[in-house]
C-alpha positions as a printed NumPy array, in Angstrom:
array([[  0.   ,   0.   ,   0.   ],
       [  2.717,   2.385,   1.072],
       [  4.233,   1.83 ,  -2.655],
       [  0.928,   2.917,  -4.525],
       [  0.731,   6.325,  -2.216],
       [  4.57 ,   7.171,  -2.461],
       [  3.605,   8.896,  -5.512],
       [  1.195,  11.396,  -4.191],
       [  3.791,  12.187,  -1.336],
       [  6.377,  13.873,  -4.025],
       [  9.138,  11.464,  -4.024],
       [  9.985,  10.882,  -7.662],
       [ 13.314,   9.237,  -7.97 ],
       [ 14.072,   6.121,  -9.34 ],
       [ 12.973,   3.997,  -5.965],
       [  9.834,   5.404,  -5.058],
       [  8.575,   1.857,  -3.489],
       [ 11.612,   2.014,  -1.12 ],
       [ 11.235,   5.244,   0.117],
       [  7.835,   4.735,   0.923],
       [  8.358,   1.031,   2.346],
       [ 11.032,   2.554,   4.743],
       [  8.881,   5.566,   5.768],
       [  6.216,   3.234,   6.905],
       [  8.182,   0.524,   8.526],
       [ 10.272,   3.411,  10.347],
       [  6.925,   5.053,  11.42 ],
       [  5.098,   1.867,  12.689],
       [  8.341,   1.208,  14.527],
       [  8.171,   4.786,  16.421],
       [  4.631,   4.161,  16.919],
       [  5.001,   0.279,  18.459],
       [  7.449,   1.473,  20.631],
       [  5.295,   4.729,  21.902],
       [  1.85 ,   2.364,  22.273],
       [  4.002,   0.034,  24.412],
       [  4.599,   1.747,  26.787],
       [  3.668,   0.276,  29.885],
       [  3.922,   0.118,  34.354],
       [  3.922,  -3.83 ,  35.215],
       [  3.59 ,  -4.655,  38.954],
       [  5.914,  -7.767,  39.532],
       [  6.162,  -9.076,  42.619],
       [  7.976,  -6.586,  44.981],
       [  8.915,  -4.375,  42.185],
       [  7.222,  -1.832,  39.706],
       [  8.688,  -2.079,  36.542],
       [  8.133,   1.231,  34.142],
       [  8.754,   0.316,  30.333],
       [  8.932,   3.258,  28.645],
       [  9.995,   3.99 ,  24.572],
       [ 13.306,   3.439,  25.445],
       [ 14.482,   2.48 ,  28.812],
       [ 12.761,  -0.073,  31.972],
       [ 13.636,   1.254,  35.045],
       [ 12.765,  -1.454,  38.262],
       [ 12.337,   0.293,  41.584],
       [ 11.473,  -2.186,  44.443],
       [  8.123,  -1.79 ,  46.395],
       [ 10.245,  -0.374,  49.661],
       [ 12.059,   2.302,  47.41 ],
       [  8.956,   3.939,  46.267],
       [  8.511,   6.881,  48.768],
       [  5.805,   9.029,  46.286],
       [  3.634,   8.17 ,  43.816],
       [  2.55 ,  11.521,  42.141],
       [  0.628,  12.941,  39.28 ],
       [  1.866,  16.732,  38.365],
       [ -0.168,  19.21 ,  37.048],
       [  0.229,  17.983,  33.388],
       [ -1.225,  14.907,  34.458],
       [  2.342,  13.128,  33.828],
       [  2.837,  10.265,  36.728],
       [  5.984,  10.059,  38.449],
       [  7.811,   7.998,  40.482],
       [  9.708,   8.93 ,  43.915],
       [ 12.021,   7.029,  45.08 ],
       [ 13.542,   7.313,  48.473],
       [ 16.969,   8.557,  47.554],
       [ 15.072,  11.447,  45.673],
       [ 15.49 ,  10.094,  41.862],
       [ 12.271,  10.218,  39.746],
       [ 11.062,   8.161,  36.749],
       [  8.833,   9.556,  34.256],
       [  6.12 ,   7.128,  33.408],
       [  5.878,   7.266,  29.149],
       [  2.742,   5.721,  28.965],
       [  0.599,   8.147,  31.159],
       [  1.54 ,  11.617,  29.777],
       [ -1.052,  13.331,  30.23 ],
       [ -2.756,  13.375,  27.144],
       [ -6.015,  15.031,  26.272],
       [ -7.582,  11.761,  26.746],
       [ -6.256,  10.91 ,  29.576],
       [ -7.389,  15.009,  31.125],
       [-11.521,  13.216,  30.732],
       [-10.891,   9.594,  31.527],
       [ -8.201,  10.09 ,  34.215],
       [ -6.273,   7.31 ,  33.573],
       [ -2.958,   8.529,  35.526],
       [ -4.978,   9.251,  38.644],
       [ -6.284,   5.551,  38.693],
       [ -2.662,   3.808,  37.505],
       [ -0.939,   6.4  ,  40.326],
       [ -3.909,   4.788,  42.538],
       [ -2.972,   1.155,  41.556],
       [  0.498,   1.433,  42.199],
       [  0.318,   2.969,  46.024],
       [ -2.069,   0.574,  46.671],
       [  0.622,  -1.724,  46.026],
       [  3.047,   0.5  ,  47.593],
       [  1.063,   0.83 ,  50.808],
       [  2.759,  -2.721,  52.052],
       [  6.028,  -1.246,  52.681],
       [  9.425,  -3.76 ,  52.381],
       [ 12.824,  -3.344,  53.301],
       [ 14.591,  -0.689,  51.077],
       [ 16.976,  -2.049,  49.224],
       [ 20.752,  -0.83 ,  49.732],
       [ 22.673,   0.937,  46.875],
       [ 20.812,   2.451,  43.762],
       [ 17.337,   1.55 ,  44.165],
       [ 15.986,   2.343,  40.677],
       [ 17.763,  -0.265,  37.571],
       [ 17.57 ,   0.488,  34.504],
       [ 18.252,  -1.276,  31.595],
       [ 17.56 ,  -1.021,  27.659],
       [ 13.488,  -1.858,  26.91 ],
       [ 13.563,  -4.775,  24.219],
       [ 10.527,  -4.817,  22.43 ],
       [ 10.863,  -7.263,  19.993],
       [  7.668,  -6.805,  18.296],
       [  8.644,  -3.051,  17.51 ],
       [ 12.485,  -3.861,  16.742],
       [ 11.508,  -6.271,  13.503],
       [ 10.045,  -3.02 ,  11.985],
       [ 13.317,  -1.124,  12.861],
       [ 14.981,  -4.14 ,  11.195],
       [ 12.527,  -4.074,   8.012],
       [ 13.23 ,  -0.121,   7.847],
       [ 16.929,  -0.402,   7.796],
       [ 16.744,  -3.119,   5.344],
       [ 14.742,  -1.359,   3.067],
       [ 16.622,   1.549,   3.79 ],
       [ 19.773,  -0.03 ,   2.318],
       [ 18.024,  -1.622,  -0.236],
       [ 16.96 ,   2.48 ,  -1.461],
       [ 20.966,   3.267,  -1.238],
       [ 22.073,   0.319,  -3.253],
       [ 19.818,   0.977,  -6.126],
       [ 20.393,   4.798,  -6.039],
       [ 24.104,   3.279,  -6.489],
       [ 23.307,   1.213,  -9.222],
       [ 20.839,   3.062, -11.31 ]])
């Protein structure tokens, strides 16, 4: 589909299917990895995926869950850092639905049953693998490549 509308969007060299196979893989990729963002309760730890990074903060490390004025929910930990949670950014939606209010109401619930704090950093964070979202980052640099070779050869 993206090959029969690359015309209409003004690209007119010799490739025109690649250009627009790459702009649409690279834009569902941006968008899989936005629309996954996510807070999972595990265990004694809430885990925030957001479009990048997971950050893990154990239950006992959690001193504040908040909600600013944006409506963006954040998490405080007891040594003061704070993690941004992607996935309820206070969107227009979210201003009549109030999602943040009830996910920042989930997670002190959870909260509430307090554990030892762990020593050291208390907030990990590590790379968020998505795999689902990475194959169309794979597919766009593929295709990507695929454009540059036959600008080469042509």
């Amino acid at each position: 589909m993206a090959a029969l509308v690359v015309g209409k969007m003004g690209f007119r060299g010799p490739n025109k299917a690649e250009v627009g196979l790459t702009a649409s893989f690279a834009t569902i990729f941006l968008v899989q990895r936005i629309c996954r963002t996510r807070v999972l309760i595990v265990g004694d730890e809430v885990c925030v995926v957001n479009a990048v990074f997971e950050y893990t903060v154990a239950r006992g490390a959690v001193a504040q869950v908040l909600v600013d004025m944006g409506g963006s929910l954040k998490l405080k930990t007891v040594s003061g850092e704070e993690v941004y949670v992607g996935a309820y950014s206070g969107s227009l939606i979210d201003h009549f639905v109030g999602s943040s209010d009830r996910a920042a109401d989930v997670i002190r619930q959870h909260v509430k049953v307090k554990t030892k704090a762990p020593r050291g950093s208390v907030v990990r964070r590590g790379l968020a693998i998505s795999w689902l979202s990475d194959i169309w980052l794979v597919a766009a640099v593929i295709c990507a490549v695929w454009t540059a070779i036959g600008n080469v050869v042509h």
